[in-house]
Each structure stands twice: as structure tokens, then as C-alpha cells.
Wavefront OBJ file of the C-alpha trace (Angstrom):
o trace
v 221.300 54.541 107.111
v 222.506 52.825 110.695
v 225.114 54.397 112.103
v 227.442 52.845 114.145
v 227.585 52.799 117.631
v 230.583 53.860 119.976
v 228.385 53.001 123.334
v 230.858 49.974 124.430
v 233.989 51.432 123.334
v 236.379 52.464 125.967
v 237.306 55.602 124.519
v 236.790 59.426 125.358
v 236.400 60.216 121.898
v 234.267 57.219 121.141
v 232.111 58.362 123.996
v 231.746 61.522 122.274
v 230.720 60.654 119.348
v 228.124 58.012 120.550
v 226.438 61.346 121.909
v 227.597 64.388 119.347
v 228.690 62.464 116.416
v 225.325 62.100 114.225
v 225.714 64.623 111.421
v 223.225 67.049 112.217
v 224.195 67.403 115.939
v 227.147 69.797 116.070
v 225.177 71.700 113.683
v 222.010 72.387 116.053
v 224.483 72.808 118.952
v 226.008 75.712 116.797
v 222.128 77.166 116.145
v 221.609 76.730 119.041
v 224.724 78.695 120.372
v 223.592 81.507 117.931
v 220.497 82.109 119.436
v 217.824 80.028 117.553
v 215.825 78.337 119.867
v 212.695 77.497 118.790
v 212.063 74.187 117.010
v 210.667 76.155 113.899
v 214.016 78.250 113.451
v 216.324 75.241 113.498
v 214.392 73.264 111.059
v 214.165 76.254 108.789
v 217.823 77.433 108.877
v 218.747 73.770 108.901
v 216.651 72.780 106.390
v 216.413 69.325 108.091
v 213.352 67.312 108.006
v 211.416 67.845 110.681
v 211.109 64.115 112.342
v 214.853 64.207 112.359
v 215.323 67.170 114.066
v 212.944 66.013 116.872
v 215.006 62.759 117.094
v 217.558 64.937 116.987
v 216.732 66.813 119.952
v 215.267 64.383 122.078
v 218.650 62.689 121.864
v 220.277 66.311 123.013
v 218.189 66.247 125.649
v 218.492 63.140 127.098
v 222.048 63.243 126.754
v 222.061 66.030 128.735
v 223.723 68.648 126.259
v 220.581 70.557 125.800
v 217.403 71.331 127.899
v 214.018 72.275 126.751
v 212.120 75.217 128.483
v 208.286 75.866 128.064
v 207.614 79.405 126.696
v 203.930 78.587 126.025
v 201.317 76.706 127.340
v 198.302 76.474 125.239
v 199.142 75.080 122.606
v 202.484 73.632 125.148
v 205.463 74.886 122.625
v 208.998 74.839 124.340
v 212.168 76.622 123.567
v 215.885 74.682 123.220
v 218.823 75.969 125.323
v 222.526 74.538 125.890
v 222.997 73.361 129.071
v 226.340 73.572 130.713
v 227.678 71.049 129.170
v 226.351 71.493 125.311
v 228.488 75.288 126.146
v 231.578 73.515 126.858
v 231.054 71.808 123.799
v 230.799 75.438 121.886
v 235.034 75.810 121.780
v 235.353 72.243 120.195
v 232.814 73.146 117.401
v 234.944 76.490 117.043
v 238.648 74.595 117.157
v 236.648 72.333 114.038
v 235.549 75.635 112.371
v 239.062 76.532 112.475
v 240.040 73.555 110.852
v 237.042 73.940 107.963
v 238.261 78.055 107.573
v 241.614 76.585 106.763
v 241.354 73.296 104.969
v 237.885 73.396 103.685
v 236.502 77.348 103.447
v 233.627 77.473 101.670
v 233.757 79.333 97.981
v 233.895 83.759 99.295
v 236.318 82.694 102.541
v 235.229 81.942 105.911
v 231.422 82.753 106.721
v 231.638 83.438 110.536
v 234.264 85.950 112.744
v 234.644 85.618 116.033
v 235.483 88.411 118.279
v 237.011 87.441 121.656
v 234.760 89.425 124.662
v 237.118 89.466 126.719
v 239.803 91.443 124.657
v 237.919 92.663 121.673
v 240.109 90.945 119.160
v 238.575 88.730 116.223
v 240.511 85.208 116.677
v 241.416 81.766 115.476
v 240.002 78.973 117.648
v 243.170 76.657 118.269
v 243.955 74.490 121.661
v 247.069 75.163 124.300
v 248.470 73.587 126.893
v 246.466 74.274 130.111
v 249.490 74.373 131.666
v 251.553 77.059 129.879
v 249.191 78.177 127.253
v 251.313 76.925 124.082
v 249.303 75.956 121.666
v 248.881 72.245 121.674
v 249.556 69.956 118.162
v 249.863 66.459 116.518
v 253.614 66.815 116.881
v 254.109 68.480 120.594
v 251.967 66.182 122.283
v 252.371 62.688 123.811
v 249.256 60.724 124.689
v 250.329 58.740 127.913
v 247.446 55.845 129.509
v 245.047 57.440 131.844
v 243.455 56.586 134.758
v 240.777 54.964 133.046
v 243.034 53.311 130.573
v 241.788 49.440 129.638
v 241.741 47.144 126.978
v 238.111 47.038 125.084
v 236.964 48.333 121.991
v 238.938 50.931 120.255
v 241.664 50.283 123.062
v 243.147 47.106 122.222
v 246.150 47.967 120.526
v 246.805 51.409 123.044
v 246.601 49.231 126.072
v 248.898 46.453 124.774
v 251.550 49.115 123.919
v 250.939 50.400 127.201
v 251.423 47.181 128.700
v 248.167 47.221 130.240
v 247.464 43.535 128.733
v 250.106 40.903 127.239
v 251.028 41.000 124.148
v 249.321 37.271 122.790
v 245.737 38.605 123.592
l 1 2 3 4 5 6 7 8 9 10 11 12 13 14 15 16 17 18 19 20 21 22 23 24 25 26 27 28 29 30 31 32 33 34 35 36 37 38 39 40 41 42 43 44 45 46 47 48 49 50 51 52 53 54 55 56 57 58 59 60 61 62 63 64 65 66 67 68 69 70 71 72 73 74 75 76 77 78 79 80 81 82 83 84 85 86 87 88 89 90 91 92 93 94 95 96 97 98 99 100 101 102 103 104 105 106 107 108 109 110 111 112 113 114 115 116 117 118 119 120 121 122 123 124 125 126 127 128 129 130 131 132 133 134 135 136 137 138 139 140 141 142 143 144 145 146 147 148 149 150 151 152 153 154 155 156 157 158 159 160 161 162 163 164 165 166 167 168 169
């Protein structure tokens, strides 16, 4: 099946998911953040055909969210790693984790704890204000237009309430 493409919307989140929105991606990112690197563990704890997951990865890499590395040269086999920005994408798969242990936990309760390094204590992902550190929700946050702000494709109706275009187009 086709998926649709986000490439010429004019959205952050549209962006996104033109790069990280195919099913299987947030899934290898999260193998991949666990420590399986080799192409042989991710198809096998994935149980994802193996075509796909080269697709898959190819994609990652050209996208610049993961990076291969050699670890063998005869036959050449390589190793998959996050670059910095497939990490930064680590706390958003967590925040949606925290939305799956509440509104979705599998049958047993949530499969996966996370313990906070820094402090010791097990957590629940949730975003705050980088600002003051509240957390941040549907109903204590105002989206306001951007810098980049524009009318296009998934921005029509934003940027006309925004004023950004007249009303008749």
C-alpha cells in the first residue's frame, strides 16, 4: 500500500512524518535505542520482512536519523547507530509510549520502565514548558504563527485565521 506523502506540506509535523511516519520506523528507532544494531537483530525482534527493513533503513539513513558503521569487512557487514538527531527523536517515542501505557497498555500492564539516570527514579515521559517546566497540554497551550508560518498544504485554514492570507482564497 502507497502511503501518502507530507513532502510539500508546510508543516513541522507533516515534515516529520514524511521522514518518521512509515509504521515500522519509530519502531527500529526504539531497537535501535535499545542496543540492537545489527541488521539481523532488528529483523528478528521485529519480525519484519527483510526487504522492508533495508528500505527501511536506507530511508533512516539518508534522512539523516541513523548512520551505518562497518564492523566487518570481508564479507562488508555494517552496524546501525542513531545519530544525533534519531536521539532527539528517543523522548518523542517515550512521550508516545506514555500515551500507549495509559490509553492502550498491552494485556499484563506496561512492558518497559524507565529509570531517569540522572536521579534514579523510574518516570512517566510527559512534555513541560521549557520555560518553567510545567507540564505542557491540549488545554494550557496556545499555538501562535511562527516564523515560518505560510499558507500551503496542511496550512490553509491556520494561515487564514492568522491572517496571513485573505479570507476569499
Amino acid at each position: 500500500m502507497q502511503r501518502t506523502s507530507f513532502a510539500q506540506m508546510h508543516c513541522s509535523i507533516g515534515q516529520s512524518l514524511e521522514r518518521v511516519g512509515e509504521w515500522w520506523t519509530p519502531l527500529i528507532v526504539r531497537d535501535l535505542y535499545l542496543g540492537l544494531h545489527r541488521f539481523d537483530e532488528l529483523a528478528e525482534n521485529l519480525g519484519i520482512a527483510r526487504n522492508l527493513l533495508t528500505r527501511r533503513l536506507e530511508t533512516l539513513v539518508t534522512d539523516g536519523i541513523v548512520e551505518r558503521r562497518a564492523y566487518q569487512e570481508r564479507p562488508p557487514r555494517h552496524e546501525y547507530h542513531l545519530t544525533e538527531a534519531g536521539g532527539e527523536l528517543v523522548p518523542v517515542l517515550m512521550a508516545l509510549m506514555a500515551w500507549g501505557d495509559k490509553w492502550a497498555t498491552p494485556a499484563g500492564g506496561p512492558p518497559v520502565r524507565l529509570l531517569h539516570q540522572e536521579c534514579g527514579a523510574e518516570f512517566t515521559p510527559q512534555v513541560c514548558c521549557s520555560a518553567c517546566g510545567e507540564p505542557a497540554t491540549a488545554t494550557n497551550v496556545t499555538a501562535l504563527p511562527g516564523p515560518g508560518a505560510a499558507s500551503g498544504p496542511g496550512t490553509v485554514v491556520l494561515a487564514r485565521r492568522a491572517g496571513l492570507m485573505p479570507e476569499d482564497e
